[in-house]
Structures are given as C-alpha cells and as structure tokens.
Steps between C-alpha positions, in 0.01 A plus 500: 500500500582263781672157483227281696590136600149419644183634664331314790238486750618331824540601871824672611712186646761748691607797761221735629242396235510165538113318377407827344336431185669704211610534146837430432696662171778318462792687317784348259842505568743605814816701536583253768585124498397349831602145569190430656280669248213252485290689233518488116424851407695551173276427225223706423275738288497867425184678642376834509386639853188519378500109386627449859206678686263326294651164606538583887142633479393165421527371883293688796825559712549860570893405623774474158812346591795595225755238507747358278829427440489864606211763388689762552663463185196544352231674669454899478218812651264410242456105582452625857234780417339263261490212784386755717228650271339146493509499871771315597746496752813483363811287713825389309732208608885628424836496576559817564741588241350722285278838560128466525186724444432660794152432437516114596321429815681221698849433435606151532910470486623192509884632498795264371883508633686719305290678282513838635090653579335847307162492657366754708264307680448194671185325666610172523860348485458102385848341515550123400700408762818237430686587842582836368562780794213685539673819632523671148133453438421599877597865386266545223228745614149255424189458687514095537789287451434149371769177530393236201630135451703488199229288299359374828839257508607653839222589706637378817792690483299809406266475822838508706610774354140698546499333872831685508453823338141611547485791293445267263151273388498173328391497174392163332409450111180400622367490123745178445397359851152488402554462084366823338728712284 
C-alpha cells in the first residue's frame, strides 16, 4: 500500500520534459521541510499498486512522473515493474535523499542544502535557485543541469546567474505561467 495525495493528467511544466504530456502520482508526506515548498502533498489515500496502474492507465500518456512530498518514501520494484508492465515509462521527481529502484528510468533530483544525497544516478539536477553557490551542485555527476526561480519570484536574478554559469538551463514552472496543474 502506498500513501497517494493525487493522480493527474497534465503536461510536465519543468527541466528536460518540459510540455510532455504525462501522469503525475503525487505521493504524501516529505522527510524534508523546504521553505519554498509550494505543494500540499500530505493528505492522502492508501492504494494498492494495482489500484494505482488502473488509475494512471486511465490517460494515453506513455511518460509517469512520481512526485511528492518525496516518492521515495514510498515507491518500491514492484510499482516500477507494474508501471512498466502497462507500458509506461517510469521518471520520479526527488530529492535525492533516499535509495531508489534501480529500475526507474529518468532520475529527476532536485537536491536541497544540507541534506546529504544516496542516489546512484542522476539525469537531471533541478535546483531552485535563491542565490545559493552553485559549486556544490556543479560536482554532482548528471546529464543536464537545470537553474529554477524559486516560485518564479526571481527570475531575473536566475537568468544572470545561467548568463553566468552556463552549465546550467533555465527552468520555468511553465504549468503556472500558462494555468494548468
């Protein structure tokens, strides 16, 4: 049984995906307390993976996006052999702080100050930039590094800092620029 917040249908609004359409399963709960957390995520209802394959198999996107709070806390080999059975293709959305299935295939981690990393593998790095040095985040061994406004308040600042460092790629919440969850 998994703690589920929500299940949607909506385009990915972030990082290397971004206007992909996909199902999202939305996770309860976090082992972290971000400031800037802009998503309630800690209600919820028990579901079997089966329950949950039968919901995401509802929509016609092939692309499942496991998000949260974190999944991680959550999410074992089975969901992801049961996700894949139906087809899917399987990404999660984490902060890196607890192991995953090796099984997942694309790695979002969205990494937060402090919290010390356990994944194995990277594809993309998203950091929510608040002026933070990026040096730390520089040495993490991903495929595509993406610099995000912290809740699109500082956008400006974030463009100088991708100007500045370009390693990096501006990411924009385009789902709340446009108005879609």
């Amino acid at each position: 049984m998994k703690k589920i917040n929500e299940i949607f249908y909506s385009l990915q609004g972030e990082g290397y995906y971004t206007g992909t359409p996909a199902v999202f399963i939305r996770f309860s709960g976090c082992n972290l307390k971000c400031h800037f957390c802009d998503t309630a995520h800690e209600d919820g209802i028990m579901m079997t993976d089966e329950a949950i394959v039968n919901e995401v198999n509802k929509y016609p996107a092939m692309m499942v996006i496991l998000t949260g709070g974190e999944p991680a806390l959550w999410i074992d080999e089975n969901l992801i052999a049961s996700l894949h059975m139906a087809g899917k293709y399987v990404c999660i959305e984490t902060n890196g702080t607890c192991l995953l299935p090796n099984t997942i295939d694309w790695v979002t981690c969205s990494p937060k100050q402090g919290a010390p990393l356990k994944i194995m593998r990277i594809n993309e790095v998203k950091v929510v930039y608040e002026g933070q040095d990026l040096s730390g985040y520089e040495q993490l061994a991903a495929d595509h590094y993406f610099l995000q406004p912290c809740s699109c308040s500082n956008v400006e600042e974030t463009v100088e800092c991708v100007m500045r460092h370009p390693k990096w790629r501006l990411s924009l919440q385009t789902h709340k620029l446009i108005g879609i969850n």
